[in-house]
C-alpha positions as CSV (number, residue, x, y, z in Angstrom):
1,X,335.8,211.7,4.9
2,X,334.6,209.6,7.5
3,X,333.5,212.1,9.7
4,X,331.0,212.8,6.5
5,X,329.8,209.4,5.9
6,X,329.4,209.1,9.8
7,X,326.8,211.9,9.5
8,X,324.7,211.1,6.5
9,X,324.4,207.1,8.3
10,X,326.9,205.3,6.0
11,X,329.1,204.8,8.9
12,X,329.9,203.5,12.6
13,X,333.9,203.8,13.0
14,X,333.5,199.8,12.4
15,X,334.6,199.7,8.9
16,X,330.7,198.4,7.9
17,X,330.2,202.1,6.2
18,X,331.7,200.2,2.9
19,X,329.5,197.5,2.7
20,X,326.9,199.5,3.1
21,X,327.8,202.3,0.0
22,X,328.0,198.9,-2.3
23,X,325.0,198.0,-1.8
24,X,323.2,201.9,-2.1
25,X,325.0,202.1,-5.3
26,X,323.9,198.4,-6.5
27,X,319.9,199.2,-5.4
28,X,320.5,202.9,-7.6
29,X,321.7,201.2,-10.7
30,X,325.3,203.8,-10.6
31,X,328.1,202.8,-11.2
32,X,330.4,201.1,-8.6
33,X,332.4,202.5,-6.3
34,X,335.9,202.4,-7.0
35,X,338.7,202.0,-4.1
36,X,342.0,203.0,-5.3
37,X,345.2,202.8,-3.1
38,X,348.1,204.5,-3.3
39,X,351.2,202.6,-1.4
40,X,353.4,205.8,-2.3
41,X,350.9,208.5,-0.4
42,X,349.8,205.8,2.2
43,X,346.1,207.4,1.1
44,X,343.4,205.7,-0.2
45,X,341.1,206.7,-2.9
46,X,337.4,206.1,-2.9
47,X,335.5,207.3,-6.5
48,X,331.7,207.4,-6.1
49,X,330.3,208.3,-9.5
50,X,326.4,208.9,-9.2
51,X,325.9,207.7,-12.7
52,X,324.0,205.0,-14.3
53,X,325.4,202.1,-15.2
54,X,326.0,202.3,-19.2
55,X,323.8,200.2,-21.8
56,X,326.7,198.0,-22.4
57,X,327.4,197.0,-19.0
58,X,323.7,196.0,-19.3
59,X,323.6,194.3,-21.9
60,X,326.7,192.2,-20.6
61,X,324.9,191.5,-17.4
62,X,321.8,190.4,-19.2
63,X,323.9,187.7,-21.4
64,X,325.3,186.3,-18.2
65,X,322.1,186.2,-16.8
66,X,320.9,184.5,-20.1
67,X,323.8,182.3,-20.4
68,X,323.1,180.8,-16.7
69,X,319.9,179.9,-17.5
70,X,321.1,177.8,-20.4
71,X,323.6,176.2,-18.0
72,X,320.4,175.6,-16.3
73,X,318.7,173.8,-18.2
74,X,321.9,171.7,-19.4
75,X,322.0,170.7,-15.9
76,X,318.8,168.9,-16.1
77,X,319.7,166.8,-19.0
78,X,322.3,165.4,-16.9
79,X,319.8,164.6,-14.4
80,X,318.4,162.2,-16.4
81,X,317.6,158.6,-15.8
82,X,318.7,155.9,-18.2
83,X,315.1,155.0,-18.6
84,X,314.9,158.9,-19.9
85,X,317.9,159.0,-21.8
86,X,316.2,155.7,-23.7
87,X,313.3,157.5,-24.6
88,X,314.7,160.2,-26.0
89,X,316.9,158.9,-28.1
90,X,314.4,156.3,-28.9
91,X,312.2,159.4,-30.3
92,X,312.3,161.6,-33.1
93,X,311.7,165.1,-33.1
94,X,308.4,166.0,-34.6
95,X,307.5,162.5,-34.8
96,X,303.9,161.9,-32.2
97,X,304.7,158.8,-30.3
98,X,301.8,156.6,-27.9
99,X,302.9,155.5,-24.2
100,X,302.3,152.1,-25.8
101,X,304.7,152.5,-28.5
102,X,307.5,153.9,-26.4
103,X,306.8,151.2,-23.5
104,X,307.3,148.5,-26.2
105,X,310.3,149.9,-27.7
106,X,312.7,150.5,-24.4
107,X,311.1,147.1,-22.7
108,X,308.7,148.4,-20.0
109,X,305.1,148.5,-19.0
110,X,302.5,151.4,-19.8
111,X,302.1,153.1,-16.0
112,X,305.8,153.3,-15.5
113,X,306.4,154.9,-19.4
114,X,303.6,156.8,-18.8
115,X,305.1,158.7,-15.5
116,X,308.5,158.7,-17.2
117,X,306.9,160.4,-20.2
118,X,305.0,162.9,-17.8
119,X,308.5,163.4,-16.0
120,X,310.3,164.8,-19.4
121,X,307.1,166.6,-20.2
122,X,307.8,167.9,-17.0
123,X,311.6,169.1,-17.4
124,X,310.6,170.8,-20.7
125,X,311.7,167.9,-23.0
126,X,308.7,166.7,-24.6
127,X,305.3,168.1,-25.3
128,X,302.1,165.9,-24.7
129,X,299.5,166.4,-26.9
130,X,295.5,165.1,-26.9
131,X,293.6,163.6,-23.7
132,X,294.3,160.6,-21.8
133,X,293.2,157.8,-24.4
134,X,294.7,159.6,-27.0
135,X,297.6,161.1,-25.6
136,X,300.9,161.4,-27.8
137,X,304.6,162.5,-27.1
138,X,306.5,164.6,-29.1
139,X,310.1,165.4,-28.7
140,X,311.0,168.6,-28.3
């Protein structure tokens, strides 16, 4: 067996021939290699099927991969200032809000509201609407 994967470049006599297989049968989509040992037989048992993964597996993988992005994003509402947290639970979703009004409601001045605003914007939270006179926030 080793002699075989020796000649088709899988191994060196270093033990890296295994590595190397995972990571053929990851880039092809198959499934992966199994390594089964037997303690009674002192063998071990390598099954390499050449199949593709099945729709399900898929599917599973894509949930996960769906389910991290939401973690994701949960992760950056706990980066949030208390200035941030202020605002949004100062505003009310659908309801279109002025830097003015915000700044008067949680205490501070226009510029820094304004790049607090732009910083939620920013993460996804909120959604600006108009130009820069007219600018309002909405909650997301």
């Amino acid at each position: 067996m080793q002699t075989m994967l020796r000649l088709v470049g899988f191994g060196d006599n270093a033990g890296s021939g295994f590595p190397t297989i995972l990571d053929v049968w990851k880039s092809e989509g198959w499934i992966k290699p199994e390594l089964i040992e037997d303690t009674n037989l002192d063998q071990v048992t390598l099954m390499m099927k050449m199949e593709k993964e099945s729709d399900d597996e898929s599917a599973e993988k894509s949930a996960d991969s769906a389910e991290k992005s939401a973690d994701s994003k949960k992760m950056k509402v706990i980066d949030l200032s208390e200035r941030q947290r202020q605002i949004l639970t100062y505003m009310d979703a659908g309801v279109e809000y002025s830097t003015e009004q915000v700044a008067e409601k949680i205490g501070l001045k226009g510029p820094r509201t304004r790049q607090l605003l732009n910083e939620l914007v920013n993460m996804e939270l909120l959604a600006c609407i108009g130009t820069t006179k007219r600018r309002r926030y909405i909650k997301v």
